[in-house]
N, C-alpha and C positions, 0 to 999 in steps of 0.2 A: 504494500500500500504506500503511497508517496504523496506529499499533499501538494500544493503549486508554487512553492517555492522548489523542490528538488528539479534537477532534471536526469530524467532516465536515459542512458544512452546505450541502441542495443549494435551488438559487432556479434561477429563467427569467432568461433573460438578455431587452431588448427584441423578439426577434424569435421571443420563444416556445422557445429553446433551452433545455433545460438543462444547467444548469453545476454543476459542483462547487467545494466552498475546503475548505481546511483552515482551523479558526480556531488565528491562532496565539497571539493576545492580544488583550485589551479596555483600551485606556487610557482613560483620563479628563483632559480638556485642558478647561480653562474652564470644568466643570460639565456638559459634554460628553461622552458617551462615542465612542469610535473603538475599530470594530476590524479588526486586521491579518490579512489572508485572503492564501491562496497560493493560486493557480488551479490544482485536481487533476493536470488536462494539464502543468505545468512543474514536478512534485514529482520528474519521473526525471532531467531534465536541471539535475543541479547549477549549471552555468554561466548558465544563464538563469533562474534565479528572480526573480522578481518580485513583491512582494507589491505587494497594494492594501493603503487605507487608505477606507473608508467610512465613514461616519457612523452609530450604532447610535441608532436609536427605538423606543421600545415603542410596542407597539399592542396594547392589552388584555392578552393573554396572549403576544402574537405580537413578536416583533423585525422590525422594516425594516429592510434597508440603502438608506443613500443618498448618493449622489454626492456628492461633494466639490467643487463649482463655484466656490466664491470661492477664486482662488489664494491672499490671505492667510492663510483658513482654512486651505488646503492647508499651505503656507509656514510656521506656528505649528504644527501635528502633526509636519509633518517634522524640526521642528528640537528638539521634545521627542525623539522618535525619537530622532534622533541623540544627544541629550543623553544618554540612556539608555544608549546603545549605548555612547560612552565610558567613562561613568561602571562597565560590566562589563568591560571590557576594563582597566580601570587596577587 
């Protein structure tokens, strides 16, 4: 369920599935954008949420998502994340 602030955005997963996310934010890290997606399937089970962190590219009009492969890169989003996440919480 999502109300009209979220927005849903749906893509194929590798094997031709498709998937749902909620987007939940777009950061920008190093001139980079990233954004945080929650997989539709783990929006009822509070306990297991899990967001991704993908890589946002344009393409003409179009956005890609893309995988996050260098764990440094990964390792520098996650720790702005968290920077973030403190910095709301104090």
């Amino acid at each position: 369920m999502t109300t009209e602030n979220e927005q849903l955005i749906e893509t194929f997963d590798e094997e031709g599935n498709k998937v749902s996310f909620q987007l939940l934010d777009i950061v920008t890290v190093d001139d980079i954008e990233y954004a945080l997606l929650l997989p539709e399937e783990t929006q009822t089970d509070e306990s297991d949420k899990e967001i991704l962190v993908m890589r946002l590219k344009k393409d003409g009009d179009d956005f890609l998502f893309e995988v996050i492969e260098d764990d440094n890169e990964f390792n520098k989003i996650a720790q702005y994340i968290e920077e973030i996440e403190n910095e709301i919480e104090e």
